[in-house]
C-alpha positions as CSV (number, residue, x, y, z in Angstrom):
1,X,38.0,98.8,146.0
2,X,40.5,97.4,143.5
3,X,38.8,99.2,140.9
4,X,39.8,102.7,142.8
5,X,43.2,101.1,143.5
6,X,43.8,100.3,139.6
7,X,42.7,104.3,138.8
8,X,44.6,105.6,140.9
9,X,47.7,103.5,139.9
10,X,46.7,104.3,135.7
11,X,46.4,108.4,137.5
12,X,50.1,108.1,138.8
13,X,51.6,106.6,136.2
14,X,50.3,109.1,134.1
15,X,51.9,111.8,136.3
16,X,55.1,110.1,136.4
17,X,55.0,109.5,132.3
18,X,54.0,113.3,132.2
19,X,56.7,114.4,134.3
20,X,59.4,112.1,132.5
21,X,58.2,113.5,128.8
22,X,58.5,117.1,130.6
23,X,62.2,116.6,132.0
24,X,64.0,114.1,129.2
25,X,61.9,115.7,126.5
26,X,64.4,116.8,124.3
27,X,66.5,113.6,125.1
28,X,63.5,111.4,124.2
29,X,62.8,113.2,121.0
30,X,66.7,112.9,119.9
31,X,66.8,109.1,120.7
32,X,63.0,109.2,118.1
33,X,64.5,111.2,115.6
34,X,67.8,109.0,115.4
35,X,65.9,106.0,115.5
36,X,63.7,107.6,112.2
37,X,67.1,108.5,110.6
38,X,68.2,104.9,111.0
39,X,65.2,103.4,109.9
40,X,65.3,105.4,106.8
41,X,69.1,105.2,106.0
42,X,67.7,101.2,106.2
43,X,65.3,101.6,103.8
44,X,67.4,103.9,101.1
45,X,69.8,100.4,101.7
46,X,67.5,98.3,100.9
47,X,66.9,99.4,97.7
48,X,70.5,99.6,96.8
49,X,71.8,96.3,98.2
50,X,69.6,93.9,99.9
51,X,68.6,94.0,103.5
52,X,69.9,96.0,106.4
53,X,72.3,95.5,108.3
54,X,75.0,95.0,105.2
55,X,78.7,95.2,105.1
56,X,78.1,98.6,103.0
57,X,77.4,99.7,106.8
58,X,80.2,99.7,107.8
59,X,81.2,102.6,105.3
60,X,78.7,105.0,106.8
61,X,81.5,107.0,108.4
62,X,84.2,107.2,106.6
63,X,82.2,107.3,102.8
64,X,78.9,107.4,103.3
65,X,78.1,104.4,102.6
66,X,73.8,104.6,101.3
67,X,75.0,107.5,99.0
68,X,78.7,106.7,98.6
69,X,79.5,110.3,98.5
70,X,81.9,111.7,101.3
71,X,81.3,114.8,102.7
72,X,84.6,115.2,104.1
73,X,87.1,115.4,101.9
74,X,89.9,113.2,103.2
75,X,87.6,109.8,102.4
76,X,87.5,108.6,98.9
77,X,83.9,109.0,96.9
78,X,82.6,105.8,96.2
79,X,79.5,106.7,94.4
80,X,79.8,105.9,90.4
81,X,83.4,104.2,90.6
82,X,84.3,102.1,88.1
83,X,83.0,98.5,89.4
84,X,86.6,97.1,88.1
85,X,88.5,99.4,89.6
86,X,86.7,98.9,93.2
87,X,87.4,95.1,92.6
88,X,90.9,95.6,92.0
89,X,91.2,98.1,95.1
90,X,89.6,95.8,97.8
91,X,91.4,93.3,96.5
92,X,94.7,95.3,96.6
93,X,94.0,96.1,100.4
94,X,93.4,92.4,101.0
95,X,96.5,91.6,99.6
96,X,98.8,94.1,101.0
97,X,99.8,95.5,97.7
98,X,97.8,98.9,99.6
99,X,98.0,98.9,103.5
100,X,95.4,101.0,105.2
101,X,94.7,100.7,108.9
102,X,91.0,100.4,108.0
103,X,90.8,98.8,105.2
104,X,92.9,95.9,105.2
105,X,91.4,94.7,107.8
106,X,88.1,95.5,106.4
107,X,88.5,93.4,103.1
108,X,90.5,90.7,104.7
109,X,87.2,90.4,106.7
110,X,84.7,89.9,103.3
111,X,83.3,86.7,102.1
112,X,83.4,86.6,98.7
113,X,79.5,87.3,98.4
114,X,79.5,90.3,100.7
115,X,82.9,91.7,98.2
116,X,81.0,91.6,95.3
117,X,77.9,93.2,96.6
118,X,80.2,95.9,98.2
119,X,81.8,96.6,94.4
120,X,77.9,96.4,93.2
121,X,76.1,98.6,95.6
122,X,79.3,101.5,95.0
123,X,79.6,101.1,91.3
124,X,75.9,102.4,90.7
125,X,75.5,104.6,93.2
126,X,75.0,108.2,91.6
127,X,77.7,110.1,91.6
128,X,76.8,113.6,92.9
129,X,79.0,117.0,92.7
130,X,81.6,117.2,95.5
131,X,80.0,120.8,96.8
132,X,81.8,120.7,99.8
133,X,85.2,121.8,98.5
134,X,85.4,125.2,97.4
135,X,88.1,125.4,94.8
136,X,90.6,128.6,93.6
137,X,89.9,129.3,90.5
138,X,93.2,130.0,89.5
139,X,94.3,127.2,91.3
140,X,91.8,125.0,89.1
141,X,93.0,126.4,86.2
142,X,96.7,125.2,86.7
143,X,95.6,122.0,87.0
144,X,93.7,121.8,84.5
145,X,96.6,122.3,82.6
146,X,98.4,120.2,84.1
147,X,95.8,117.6,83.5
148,X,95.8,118.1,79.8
149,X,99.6,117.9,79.3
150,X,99.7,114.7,81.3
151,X,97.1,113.4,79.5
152,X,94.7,112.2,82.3
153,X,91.8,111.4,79.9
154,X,93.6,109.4,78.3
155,X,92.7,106.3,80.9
156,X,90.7,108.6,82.8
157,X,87.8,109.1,80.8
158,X,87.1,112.4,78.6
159,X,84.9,113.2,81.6
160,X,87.4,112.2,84.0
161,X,84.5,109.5,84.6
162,X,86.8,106.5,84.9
163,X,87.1,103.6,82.6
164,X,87.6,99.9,83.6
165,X,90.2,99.9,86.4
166,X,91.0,103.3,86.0
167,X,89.2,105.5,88.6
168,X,86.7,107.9,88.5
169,X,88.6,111.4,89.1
170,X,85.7,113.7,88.8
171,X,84.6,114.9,91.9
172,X,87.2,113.5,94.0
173,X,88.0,114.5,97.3
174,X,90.3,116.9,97.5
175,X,92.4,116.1,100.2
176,X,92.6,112.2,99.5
177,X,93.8,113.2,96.0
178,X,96.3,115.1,96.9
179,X,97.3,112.3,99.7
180,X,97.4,110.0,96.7
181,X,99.4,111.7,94.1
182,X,101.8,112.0,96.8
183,X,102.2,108.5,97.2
184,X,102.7,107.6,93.6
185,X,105.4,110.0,93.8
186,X,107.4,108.8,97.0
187,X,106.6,105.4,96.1
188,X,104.6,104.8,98.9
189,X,101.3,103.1,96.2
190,X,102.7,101.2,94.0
191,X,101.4,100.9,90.3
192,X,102.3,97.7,88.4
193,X,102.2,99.7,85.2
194,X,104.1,102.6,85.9
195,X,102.0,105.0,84.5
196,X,101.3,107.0,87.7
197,X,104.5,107.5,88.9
198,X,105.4,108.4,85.7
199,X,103.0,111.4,85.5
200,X,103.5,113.0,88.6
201,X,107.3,111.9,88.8
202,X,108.4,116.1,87.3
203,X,105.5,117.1,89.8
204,X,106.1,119.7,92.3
205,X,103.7,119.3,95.8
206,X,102.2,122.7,94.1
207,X,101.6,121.0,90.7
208,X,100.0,118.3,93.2
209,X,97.8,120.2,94.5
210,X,96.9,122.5,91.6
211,X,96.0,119.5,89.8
212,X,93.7,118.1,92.6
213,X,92.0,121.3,92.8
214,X,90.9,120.8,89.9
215,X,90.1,116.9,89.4
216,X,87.5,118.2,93.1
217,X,86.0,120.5,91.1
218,X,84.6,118.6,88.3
């Protein structure tokens, strides 16, 4: 009797799982597939920075943090920064020498161990081409002009690659550059050296953004 009772319980609950997979379907198979995307974004991690879950994670959105390289171009590219240059930027934001929203709080809230994996796990990422901005070519060639008058590889890098705490310009967002040139010019980001403000000081917003068209491009 209980024997019957227990098949025919395993029969309807085999109905009802049937049923279930038929109607949320799709929504099961999402909720699968994200949960195979995160285990995998967790295992390219890993092998980068230690185990998951990281403070590195917390740059998924904005920089994409396992690869470092933005897609959208109003987020700095972190992948193949100068690892002096990172150091002195979180520690800039930390400070309040740069004020961000985000990322003040964001470095105010690193031990020291987790900022100097953070600089790490960026600094030898690979940088890849920034393919997602789609230059003008005349555009591109103004600024790079404009790049070779005002000297940019001369801190820059003869690649634009960066060199010590001088960033990496090569591939650089478009939009953020252009945000950032700005605010060497108004005076909003400060540069203890002077040399920025300096170079975009006779700058007009055009200049600005001819020569950001074609630091993206590289």
């Amino acid at each position: 009797m209980m024997g019957k009772f227990l098949k025919r319980s395993f029969v309807l609950l085999g109905g009802v799982l049937l049923a279930a997979g038929v109607y949320y379907g799709p929504d099961v198979y999402g909720l699968l597939r994200v949960s195979h995307e995160i285990d995998s974004v967790a295992r390219d991690n890993a092998q980068l920075a230690g185990p998951w879950p990281r403070s590195t994670d917390s740059c998924l959105y904005c920089h994409d943090g396992p690869k470092g390289n933005a897609g959208t171009q109003l987020y700095p590219r972190l992948a193949g920064q100068q690892e002096a240059y990172l150091r002195k930027q979180l520690k800039a934001f930390a400070s309040g020498e740069r004020n961000d929203p985000t990322m003040t709080p964001f470095a105010l809230s690193l031990t020291d161990k987790e900022f100097e994996a953070m600089v790490a796990n960026f600094s030898r990422m690979k940088a890849q081409p920034n393919t997602t901005f789609h230059a003008d070519a005349a555009r591109v060639a103004r600024g790079e002009a404009l790049a070779r008058s005002s000297n940019c590889a001369s801190c820059h890098g003869q690649q634009l690659e960066g060199k010590g705490e001088f960033p990496r310009l090569a591939g650089q967002s478009y939009n953020y550059l252009v945000d950032q040139l700005t605010n060497f010019k108004t005076g909003k980001r400060r540069d203890a050296a002077g040399m920025m403000p300096a170079v975009v000081s006779a700058l007009s917003p055009a200049d600005l953004e001819d020569l950001a068209q074609f630091l993206a491009s590289r």
